[in-house]
N, C-alpha and C positions, 0 to 999 in steps of 0.2 A: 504494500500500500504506500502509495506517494505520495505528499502535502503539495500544492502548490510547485508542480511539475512540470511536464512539458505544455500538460491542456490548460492547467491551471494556475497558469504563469500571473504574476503578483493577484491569486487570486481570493475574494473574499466574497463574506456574505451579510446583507446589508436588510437589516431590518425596519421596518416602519414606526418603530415608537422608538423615538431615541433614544431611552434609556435599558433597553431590550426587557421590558418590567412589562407584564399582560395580566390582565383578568382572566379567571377560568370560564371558559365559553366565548372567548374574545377571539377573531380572526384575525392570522399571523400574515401579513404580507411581506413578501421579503423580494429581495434581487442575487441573483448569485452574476458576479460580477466578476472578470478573467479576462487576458490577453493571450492572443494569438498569432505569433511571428509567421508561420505558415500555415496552410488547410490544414485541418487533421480530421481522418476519417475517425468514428465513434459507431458503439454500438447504441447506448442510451446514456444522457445524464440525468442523474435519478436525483429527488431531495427524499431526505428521509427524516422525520419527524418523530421523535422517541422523546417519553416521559415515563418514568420510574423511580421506584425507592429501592433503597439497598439499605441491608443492617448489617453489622460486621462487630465482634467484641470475643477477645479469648480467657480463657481461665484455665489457671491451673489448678487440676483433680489430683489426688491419691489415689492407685488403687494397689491391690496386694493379689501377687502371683503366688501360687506354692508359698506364702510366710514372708514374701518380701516387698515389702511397699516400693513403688517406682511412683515417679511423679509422671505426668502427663498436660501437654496443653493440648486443652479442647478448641477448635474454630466454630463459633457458635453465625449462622449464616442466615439472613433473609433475604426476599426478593420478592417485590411485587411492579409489575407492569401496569400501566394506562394506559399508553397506547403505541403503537410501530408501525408507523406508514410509513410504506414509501412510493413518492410520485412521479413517475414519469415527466419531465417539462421539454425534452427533445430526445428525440428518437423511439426506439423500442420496437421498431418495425424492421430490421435488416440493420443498414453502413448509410449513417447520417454523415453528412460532411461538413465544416464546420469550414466557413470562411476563415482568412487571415482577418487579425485586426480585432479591437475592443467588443465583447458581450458583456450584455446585461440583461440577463434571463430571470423574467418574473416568478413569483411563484407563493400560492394561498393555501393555508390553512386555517380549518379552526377546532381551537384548544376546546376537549369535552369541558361541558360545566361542573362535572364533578371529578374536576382533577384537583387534586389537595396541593398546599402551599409549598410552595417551593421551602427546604429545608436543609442545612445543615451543621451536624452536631460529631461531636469524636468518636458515637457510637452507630450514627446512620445520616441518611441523607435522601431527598427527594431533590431529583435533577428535570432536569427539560434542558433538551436542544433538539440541534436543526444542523443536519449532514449530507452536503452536494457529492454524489459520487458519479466519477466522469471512466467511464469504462472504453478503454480502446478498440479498435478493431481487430486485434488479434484476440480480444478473452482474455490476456491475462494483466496487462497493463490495465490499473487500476489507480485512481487519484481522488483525495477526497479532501475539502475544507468542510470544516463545520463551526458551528456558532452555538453559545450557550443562551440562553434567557432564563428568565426568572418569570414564576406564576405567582399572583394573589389569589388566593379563594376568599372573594367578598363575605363575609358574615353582616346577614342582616339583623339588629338584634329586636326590630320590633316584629315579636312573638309573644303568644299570651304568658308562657310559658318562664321568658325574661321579664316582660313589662311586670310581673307580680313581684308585690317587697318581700323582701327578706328580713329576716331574725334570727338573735342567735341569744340564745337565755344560758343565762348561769347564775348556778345554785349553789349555796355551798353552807353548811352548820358551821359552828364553831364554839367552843367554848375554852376559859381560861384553864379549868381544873373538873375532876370529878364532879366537886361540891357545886360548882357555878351552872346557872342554866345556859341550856344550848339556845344561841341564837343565829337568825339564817343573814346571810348575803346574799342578795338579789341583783344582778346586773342585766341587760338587754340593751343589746347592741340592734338598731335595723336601718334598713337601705332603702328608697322607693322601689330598686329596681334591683335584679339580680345582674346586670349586667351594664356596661359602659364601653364607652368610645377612648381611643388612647389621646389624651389630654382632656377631655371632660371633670367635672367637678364634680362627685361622689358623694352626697348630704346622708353623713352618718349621726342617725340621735342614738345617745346612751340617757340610763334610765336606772339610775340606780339607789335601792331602798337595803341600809348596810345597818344592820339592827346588834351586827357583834362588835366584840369588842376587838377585831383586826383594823387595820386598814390597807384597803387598797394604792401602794404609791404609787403605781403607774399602770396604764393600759397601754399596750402595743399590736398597733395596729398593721401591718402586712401585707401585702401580694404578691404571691408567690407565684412559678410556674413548676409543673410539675413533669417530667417526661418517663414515657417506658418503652421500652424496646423489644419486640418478639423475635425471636427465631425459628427457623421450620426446618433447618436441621444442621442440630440435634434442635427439637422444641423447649424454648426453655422463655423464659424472662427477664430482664436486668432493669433497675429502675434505677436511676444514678441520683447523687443529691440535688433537692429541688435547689432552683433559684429565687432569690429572695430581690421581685423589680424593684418594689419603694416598701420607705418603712414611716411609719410617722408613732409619734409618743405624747400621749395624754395621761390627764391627774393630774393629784391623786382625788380617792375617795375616802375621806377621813372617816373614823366610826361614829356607829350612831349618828349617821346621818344620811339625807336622800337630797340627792340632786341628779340634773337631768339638763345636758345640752346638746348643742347641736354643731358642728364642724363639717369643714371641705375636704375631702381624702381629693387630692389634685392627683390624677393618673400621669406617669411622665410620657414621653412621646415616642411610641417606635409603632411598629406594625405591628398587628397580631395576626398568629400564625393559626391555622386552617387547617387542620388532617383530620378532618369527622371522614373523607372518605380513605383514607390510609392503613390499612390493616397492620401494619408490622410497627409504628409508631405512634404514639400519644402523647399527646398536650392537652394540658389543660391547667388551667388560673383558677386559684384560689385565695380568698380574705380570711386573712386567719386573725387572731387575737387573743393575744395571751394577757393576763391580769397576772402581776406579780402582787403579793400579799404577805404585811410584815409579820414578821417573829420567822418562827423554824417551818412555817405551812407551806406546802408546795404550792406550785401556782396552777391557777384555771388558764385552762387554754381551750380551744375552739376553732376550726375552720369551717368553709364552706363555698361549695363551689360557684366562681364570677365570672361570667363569662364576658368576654373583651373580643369587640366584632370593631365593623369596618362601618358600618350606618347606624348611626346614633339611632337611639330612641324617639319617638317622634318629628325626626330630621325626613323630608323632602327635599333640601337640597342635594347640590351635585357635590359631592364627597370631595372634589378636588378645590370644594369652597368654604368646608369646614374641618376635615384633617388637617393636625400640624407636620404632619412630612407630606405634603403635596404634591413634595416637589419630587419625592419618592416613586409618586403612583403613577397609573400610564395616563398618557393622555385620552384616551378614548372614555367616555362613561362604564358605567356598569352594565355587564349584560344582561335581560333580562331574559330567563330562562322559557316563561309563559309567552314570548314576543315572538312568533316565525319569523317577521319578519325585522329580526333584526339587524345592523347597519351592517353593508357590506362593500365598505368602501375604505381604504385605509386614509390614511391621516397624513399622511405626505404626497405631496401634488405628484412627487417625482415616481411613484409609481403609478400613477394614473395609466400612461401610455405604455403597453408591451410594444418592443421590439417589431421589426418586420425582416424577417431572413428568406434568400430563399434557397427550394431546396430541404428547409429545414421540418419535422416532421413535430408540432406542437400538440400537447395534450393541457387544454389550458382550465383552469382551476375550477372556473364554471359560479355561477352562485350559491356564498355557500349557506345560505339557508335550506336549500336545496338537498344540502349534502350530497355532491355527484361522487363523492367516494370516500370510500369506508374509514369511519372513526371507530376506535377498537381501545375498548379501556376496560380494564379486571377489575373496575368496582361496582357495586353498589351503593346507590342513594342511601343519605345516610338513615333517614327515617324507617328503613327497614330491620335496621339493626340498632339503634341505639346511635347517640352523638357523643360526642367527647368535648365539644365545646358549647353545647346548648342540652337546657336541663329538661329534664331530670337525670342526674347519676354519670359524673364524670369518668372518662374511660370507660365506661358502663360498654360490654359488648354483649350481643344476642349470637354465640357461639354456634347454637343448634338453628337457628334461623340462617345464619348463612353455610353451614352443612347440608341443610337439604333443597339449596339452592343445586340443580344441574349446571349452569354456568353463572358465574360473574360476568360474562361479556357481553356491554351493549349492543344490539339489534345492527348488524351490519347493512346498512341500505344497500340494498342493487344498482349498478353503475346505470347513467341514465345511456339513451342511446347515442351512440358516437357516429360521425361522417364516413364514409368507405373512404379506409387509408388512414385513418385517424388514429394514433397511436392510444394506446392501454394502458393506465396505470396497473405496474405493479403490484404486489401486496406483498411484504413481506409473511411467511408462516407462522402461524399464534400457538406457542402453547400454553397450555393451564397453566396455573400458578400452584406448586404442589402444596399441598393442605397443612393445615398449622391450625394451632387450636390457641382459645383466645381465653383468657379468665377475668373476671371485673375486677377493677381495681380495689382495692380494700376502702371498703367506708368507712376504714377505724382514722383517725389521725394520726401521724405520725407524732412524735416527742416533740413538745416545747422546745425554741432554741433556746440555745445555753448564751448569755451575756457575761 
């Protein structure tokens, strides 16, 4: 395999949103762009569009042969696919010839809407790219550039399900000695909303009625991210230490006494991340709250899960008017999944116009509302199974629900009819994604941080 060879002399590939950053469901316009010092005969140049996750992490086992322990490291392995197209844009009918001199060869895709967010961590990673592969006329001479991008998967968070407040109650007895009466500590912490937008203002009231004789010095307040990683062989688990975004600290609550205010938890500013349809990865945000309490008592602690989407709570604007990384997101709107006929034009004037060759054998993109050719992705919707980023029940998966699914793979359209002569896109060949078993994430909390 050759880069940037003799076909694809200073060659590149040139995408319509400037910052190669798309929406899932968003159509991918691009140019594969190359010079040509003489003709050169060609079989086909193919693009090829691929999106997947991969997990990867080892560990070292004991085991004991006849009485003798040996160590061992285990390679713990995932893989799941979305999708693997590849399109024909010249040739694929016999020996295309390819004038001397500059191309710039168009070429459309669009990303399924349930392709999860681009991702990556030391333990896995969700990829997407786009790979021009220019095959010679002999069969074996083969050259290829390709190009990475980045997906958002949009979370919308106005659902009934977010828009309902949240609460989080803590109880707790206390007394000084045998002899003394037991009295309770009452706190409640609540939200409007279980979920927000990254920079939004978060109105947390506490509500606290403290009848013993402790006192509460401080409440610390949290949001954490939490990830887990699966394997499918060997099938196993690993959940690495959560991340701790922002922390904010309030108090105290002295004894015998009730009081009751009201504060802005200010979310800081990054993207949140998207794999409700991601099988081998989880994410998911939680507000956690620990109450440290004086003398030798241990402290109340508390989470619960927040979910952090891309469209505020009853926001109608256009998200590139009220996100604080704007300048982050793509330029085109948000797709909307219920719209057939959604926009299929790219954003930059300079692909308006394809090329005219002649001689040259074009299999051109076609509208792609239409879908003239096949999109292939090994998930399902996430509402079939459970979400990991919208409630109820964080990493929550429906294990037996996707076992007695027969396939994961979206409904391949049938190619619409093409011109006599008209070259054929490709397909590359799909297989299953081998089975792996999935378990809910524990609803216990984990342990208080230690300060």
């Amino acid at each position: 395999m050759v880069s940037n060879g003799v076909g694809f002399q200073n060659g590149t590939i040139i995408l319509d949103e400037p910052k190669n950053v798309y929406y899932s469901g968003q159509p991918i316009f691009g140019k594969v762009n190359f010079e040509l010092n003489t003709s050169l005969s060609i079989l086909y140049l193919n693009v090829v569009y691929k999106g997947e996750a991969n997990v990867l992490w080892t560990e070292n086992e004991q085991e004991i042969y006849n009485g003798v322990k040996k160590k061992k490291l285990v390679k713990y392995v995932g893989h799941e696919e979305y999708f693997n197209f590849s399109q024909c844009i010249v040739g694929g009918n016999g020996v295309t010839s390819l004038p001397a001199g500059n191309h710039s060869l168009p070429f459309q895709y669009q990303i399924p809407f349930n392709a999860p967010s681009s991702f990556k961590e030391e333990k896995g990673e969700v990829t997407y790219n786009v790979t021009a592969y220019l095959l010679h006329q002999d069969g074996v001479t083969k050259e290829e550039i390709g190009k990475q991008f980045q997906v958002i998967a949009p979370l919308d968070l106005n659902t009934e399900e977010i828009k309902r407040p949240i609460e989080m109650e803590f109880e707790e007895v206390y007394s000084c000695n045998c002899a003394c009466a037991q009295r309770a500590l009452h706190v409640s912490v609540s939200a409007p909303h279980a979920g927000a937008s990254p920079g939004e203002c978060v109105s947390l009231t506490v509500r606290a009625h403290n009848r013993a004789n402790v006192e509460v010095s401080q409440i610390v307040f949290q949001l954490a991210k939490k990830m887990r990683y699966l394997s499918q062989q060997p099938m196993s688990t690993v959940i690495p230490p959560e991340e701790i975004i922002m922390s904010m600290v309030k108090g105290p609550i002295l004894s015998k006494t009730n009081r009751e205010y009201t504060f802005d938890l200010v979310l800081p500013n990054f993207i949140a991340l998207n794999l409700d349809n991601c099988g081998i990865i989880d994410v998911g945000y939680f507000l956690k709250v620990t109450m440290k309490v004086s003398g030798c008592n241990d402290d109340i602690y508390d989470e619960t899960q927040f979910c952090i989407g891309l469209v505020p709570i009853g926001s109608n604007a256009d998200v590139k008017l009220t996100h604080p990384m704007a300048d982050c997101l793509p330029n085109a709107p948000i797709p909307n999944p219920n719209n057939p006929t959604y926009v299929s034009q790219p954003y930059t004037e300079a692909f308006a116009n394809p090329p005219n060759f002649q001689n040259i054998q074009f299999c051109p993109p076609g509208p792609i509302p239409n879908y003239p050719y096949p999109v292939v992705a090994n998930v399902v919707d996430g509402s079939m199974f459970g979400s990991k980023n919208s409630l109820p029940g964080v990493f929550e998966t429906n294990a037996q629900s996707r076992a007695d699914q027969n396939s994961t793979s979206m409904p391949i359209p049938a190619f619409p009819p093409l011109p006599e002569g008209q070259a054929i896109p490709y397909m590359l060949p799909q297989s299953p994604p081998p089975p792996y078993s999935m378990q809910p994430f524990s609803p216990e909390p984990s342990a208080p941080p230690s300060y």
